[in-house]
C-alpha positions as CSV (number, residue, x, y, z in Angstrom):
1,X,144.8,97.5,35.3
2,X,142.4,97.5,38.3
3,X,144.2,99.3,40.9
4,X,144.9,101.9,37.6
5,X,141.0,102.4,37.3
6,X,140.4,102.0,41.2
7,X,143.2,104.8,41.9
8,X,141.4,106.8,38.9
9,X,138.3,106.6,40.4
10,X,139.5,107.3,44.3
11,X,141.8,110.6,43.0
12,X,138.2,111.9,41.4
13,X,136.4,111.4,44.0
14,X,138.5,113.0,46.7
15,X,139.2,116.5,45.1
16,X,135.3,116.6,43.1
17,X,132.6,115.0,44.8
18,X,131.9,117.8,46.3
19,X,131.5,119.9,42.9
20,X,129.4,116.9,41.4
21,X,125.4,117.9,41.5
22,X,124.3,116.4,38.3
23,X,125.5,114.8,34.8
24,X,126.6,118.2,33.5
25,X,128.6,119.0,36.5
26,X,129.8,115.3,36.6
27,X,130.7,115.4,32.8
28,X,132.7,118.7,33.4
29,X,134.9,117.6,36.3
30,X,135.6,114.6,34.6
31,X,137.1,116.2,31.5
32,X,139.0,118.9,34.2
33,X,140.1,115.9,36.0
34,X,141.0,113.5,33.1
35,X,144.8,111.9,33.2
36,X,143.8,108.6,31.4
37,X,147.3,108.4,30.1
38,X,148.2,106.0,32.8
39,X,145.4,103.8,32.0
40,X,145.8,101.2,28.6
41,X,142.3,100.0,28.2
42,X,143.8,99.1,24.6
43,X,140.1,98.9,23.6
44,X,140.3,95.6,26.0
45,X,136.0,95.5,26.2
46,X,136.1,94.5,29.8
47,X,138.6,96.4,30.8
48,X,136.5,99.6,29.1
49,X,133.3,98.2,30.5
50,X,134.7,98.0,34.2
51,X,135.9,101.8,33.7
52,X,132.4,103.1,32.5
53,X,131.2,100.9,36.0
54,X,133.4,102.5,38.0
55,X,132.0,105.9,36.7
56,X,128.8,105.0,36.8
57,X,129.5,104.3,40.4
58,X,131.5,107.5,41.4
59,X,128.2,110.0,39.4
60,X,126.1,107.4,41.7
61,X,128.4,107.9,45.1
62,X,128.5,111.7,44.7
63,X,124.4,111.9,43.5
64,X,122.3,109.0,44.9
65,X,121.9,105.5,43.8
66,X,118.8,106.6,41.3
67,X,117.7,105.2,37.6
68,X,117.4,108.9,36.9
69,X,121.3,109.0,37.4
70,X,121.7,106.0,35.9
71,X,119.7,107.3,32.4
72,X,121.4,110.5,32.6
73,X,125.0,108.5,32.7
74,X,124.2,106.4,29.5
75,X,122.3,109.0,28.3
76,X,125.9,111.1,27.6
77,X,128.2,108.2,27.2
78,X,129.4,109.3,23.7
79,X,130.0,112.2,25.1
80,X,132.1,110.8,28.0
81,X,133.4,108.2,26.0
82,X,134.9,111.0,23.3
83,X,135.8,113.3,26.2
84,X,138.3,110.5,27.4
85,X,139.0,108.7,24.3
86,X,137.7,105.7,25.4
87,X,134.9,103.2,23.8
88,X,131.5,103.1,24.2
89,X,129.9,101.0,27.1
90,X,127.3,98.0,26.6
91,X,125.2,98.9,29.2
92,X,124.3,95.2,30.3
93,X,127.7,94.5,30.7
94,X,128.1,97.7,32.8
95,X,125.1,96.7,35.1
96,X,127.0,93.0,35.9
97,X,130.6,95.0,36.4
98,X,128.9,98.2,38.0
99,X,127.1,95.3,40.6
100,X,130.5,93.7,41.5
101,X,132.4,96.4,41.5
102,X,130.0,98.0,44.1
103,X,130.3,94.6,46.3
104,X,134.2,94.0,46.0
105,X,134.9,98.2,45.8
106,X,132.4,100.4,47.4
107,X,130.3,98.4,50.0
108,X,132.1,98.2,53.5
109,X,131.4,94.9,54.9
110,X,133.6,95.9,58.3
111,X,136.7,93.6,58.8
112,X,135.5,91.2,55.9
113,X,136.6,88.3,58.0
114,X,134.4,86.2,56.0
115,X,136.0,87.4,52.6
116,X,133.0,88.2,50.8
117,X,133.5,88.5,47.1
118,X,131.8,88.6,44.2
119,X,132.5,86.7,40.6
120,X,132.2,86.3,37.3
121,X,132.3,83.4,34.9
122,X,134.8,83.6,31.8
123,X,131.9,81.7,29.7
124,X,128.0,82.4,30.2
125,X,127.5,79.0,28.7
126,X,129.8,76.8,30.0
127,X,133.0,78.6,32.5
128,X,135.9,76.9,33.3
129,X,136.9,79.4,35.9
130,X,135.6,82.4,38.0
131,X,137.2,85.5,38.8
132,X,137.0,88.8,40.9
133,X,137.4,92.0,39.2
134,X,140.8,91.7,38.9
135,X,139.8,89.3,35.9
136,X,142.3,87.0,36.9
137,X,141.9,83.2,36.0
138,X,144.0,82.2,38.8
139,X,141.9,83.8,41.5
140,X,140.4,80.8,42.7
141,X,142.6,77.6,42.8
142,X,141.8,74.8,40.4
143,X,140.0,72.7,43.3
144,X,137.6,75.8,44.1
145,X,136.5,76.9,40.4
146,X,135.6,73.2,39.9
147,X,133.9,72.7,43.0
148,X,132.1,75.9,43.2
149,X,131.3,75.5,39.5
150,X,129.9,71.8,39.7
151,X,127.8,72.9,43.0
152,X,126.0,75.7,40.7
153,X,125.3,74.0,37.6
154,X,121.7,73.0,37.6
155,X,120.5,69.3,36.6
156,X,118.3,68.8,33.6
157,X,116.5,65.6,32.8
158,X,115.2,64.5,29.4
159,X,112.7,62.2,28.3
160,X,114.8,59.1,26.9
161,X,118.3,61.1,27.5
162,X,121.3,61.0,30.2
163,X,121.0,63.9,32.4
164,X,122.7,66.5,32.1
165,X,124.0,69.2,34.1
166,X,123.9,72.9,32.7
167,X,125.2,76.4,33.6
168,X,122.1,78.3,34.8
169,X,121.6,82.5,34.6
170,X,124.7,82.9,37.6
171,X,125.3,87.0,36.5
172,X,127.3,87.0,39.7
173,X,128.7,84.6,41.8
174,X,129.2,85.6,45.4
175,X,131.4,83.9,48.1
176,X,132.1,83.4,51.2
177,X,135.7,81.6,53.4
178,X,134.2,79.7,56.1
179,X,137.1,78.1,58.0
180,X,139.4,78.4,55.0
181,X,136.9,77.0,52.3
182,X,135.5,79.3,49.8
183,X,132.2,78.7,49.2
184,X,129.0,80.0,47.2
185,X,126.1,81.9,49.0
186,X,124.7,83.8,46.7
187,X,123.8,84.3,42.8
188,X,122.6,87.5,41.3
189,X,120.9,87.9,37.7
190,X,121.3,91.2,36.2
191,X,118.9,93.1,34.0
192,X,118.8,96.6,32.8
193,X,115.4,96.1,32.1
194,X,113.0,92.8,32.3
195,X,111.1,92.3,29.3
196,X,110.6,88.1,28.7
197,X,114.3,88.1,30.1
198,X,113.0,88.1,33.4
199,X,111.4,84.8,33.1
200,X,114.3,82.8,32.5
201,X,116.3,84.4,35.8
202,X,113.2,83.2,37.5
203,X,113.7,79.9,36.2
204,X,117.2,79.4,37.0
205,X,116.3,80.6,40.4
206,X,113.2,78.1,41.2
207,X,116.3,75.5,40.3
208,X,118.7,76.8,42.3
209,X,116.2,76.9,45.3
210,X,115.4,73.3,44.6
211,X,118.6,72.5,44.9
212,X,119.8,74.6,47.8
213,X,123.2,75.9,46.0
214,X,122.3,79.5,47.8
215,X,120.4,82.4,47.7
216,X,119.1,83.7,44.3
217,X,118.5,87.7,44.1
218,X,117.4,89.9,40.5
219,X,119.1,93.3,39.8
220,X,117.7,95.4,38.0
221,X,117.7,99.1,36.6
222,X,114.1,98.7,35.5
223,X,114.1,101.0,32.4
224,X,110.8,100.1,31.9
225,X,108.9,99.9,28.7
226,X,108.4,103.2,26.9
227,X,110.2,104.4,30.5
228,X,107.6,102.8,32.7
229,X,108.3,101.0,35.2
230,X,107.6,96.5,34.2
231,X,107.5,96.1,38.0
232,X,105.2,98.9,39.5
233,X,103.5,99.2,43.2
234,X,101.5,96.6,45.1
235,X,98.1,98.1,45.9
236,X,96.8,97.9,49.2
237,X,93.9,95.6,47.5
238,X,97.2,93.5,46.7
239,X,96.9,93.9,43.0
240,X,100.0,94.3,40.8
241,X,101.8,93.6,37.8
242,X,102.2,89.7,36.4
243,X,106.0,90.5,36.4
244,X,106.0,91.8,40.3
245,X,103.7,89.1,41.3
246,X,106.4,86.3,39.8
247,X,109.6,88.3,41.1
248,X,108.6,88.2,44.6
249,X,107.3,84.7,44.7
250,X,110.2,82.9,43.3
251,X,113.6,85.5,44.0
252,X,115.1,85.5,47.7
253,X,115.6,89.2,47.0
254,X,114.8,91.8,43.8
255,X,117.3,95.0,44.3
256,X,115.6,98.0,41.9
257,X,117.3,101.8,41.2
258,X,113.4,102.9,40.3
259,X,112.1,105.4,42.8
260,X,110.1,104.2,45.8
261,X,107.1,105.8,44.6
262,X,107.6,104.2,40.9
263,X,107.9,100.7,42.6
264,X,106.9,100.7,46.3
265,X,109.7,98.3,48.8
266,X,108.8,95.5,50.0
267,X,109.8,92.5,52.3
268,X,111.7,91.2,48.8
269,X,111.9,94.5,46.5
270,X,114.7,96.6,48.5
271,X,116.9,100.0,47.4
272,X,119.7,98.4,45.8
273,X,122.3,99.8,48.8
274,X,120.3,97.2,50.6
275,X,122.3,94.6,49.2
276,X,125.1,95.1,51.4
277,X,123.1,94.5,54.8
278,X,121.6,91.6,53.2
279,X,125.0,89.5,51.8
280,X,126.5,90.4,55.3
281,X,123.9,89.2,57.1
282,X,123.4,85.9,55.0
283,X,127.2,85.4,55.3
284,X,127.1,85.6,59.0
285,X,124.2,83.3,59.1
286,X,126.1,80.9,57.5
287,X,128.9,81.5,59.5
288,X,126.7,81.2,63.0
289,X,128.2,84.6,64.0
């Protein structure tokens, strides 16, 4: 099913990209281009969700990485989704597929000697394996989806109780194969928008920091409330919003598709492209390359 959609996507992109300026244009290629008769979603939800991703990438890839884009994109997804016959997307699921399949798909990362990849858990609550997009369970061997799950899970004492040890906010996994050992180095929450959701990736990620299990990043479209932005600009008096202040105090990285003027960049709030330089560069750090 995955080289199906990835063959879909690559055959749109190299005989329309140049024809796609906006959604309308985008949503009229795509009908003029559709051959989904190869492709069996079978209503399979994360097989539909990865295909909206993948779309979402391609209007992104031909346009700009923007939350305008983005908006416009879910904004006519009944539209898409009846154009091609396939199901609607849930749009949070489409952000976490839409973020891996940009890593695994669309970012180069050169020769990839270090094998970066990123994953997904088969449970939110408690996973018994992790997988690429290729949502296969045997991706990882048995040795390296307990180890690398074990290492993650995040320790949690109680008055009078055993501890125990729980499955934090770890959206996406990413890893790296250092000397033929695959390894975790970084751990992305995603959130279309923050709301109080925010506060719990910022929990997870104060544990994971305590415990040194890897870097801990947020990505986010930032819808906004009412369409504002819930992150905003720094001042030059250093004055912002309670929910900026927190994000760049406690996450390695936050990774926004808001315009620069909506939400100024920062040494921690980057374009979201920027996530490329950074997992190569933390990979290589690792590595001592």
């Amino acid at each position: 099913m995955l080289n199906s959609i990835l063959t879909y996507k690559a055959g749109f992109l190299a005989t329309r990209r140049n024809r796609v300026k906006d959604i309308a244009s985008f949503i009229i290629e795509l009908v003029a281009y559709n051959n989904l008769k190869e492709i069996a979603l079978n209503e399979d939800p994360h097989w539909n969700n990865y295909f909206h991703a993948s779309l979402v990438s391609a209007f992104q890839e031909c346009t700009s990485y923007d939350l305008t884009n983005w908006n416009d994109y879910f904004s006519n997804s009944a539209e898409i989704s009846a154009s091609l016959d396939i199901s609607l997307p849930n749009e949070g699921q489409v952000l976490e597929l839409f973020v891996i399949h940009s890593i695994n798909r669309v970012f180069s990362f050169g020769t990839n000697d270090l094998e970066i990849t990123a994953l997904k858990s088969n449970n939110n609550v408690s996973p018994n394996y992790l997988t690429d997009d290729s949502n296969d369970s045997g991706f990882l061997t048995a040795e390296e989806n307990t180890r690398i799950i074990n290492n993650l899970k995040v320790v949690m004492k109680m008055r009078g109780r055993a501890e125990k040890r729980i499955w934090g906010d770890n959206d996406i996994v990413v890893i790296l194969n250092l000397d033929g050992v695959r390894q975790q180095f970084c751990i992305i929450s995603c959130k279309t928008s923050l709301r109080e959701r925010v506060y719990q990736s910022i929990f997870w990620a104060m544990h994971s920091r305590m415990e040194g299990v890897g870097k801990h990043v947020f990505v986010t479209t930032d819808k906004g409330a009412s369409g504002r932005s819930e992150i905003g600009n720094r001042a030059l008096d250093n004055s912002a919003k309670k929910s900026r202040d927190v994000l760049e105090s406690t996450m390695d990285r936050v990774y926004v598709l808001r315009n620069p003027n909506e939400v100024n960049r920062s040494q921690v709030i980057k374009d979201f492209t920027h996530l490329r330089e950074d997992l190569l560069f933390w990979a290589k750090d690792i590595a001592g390359h």
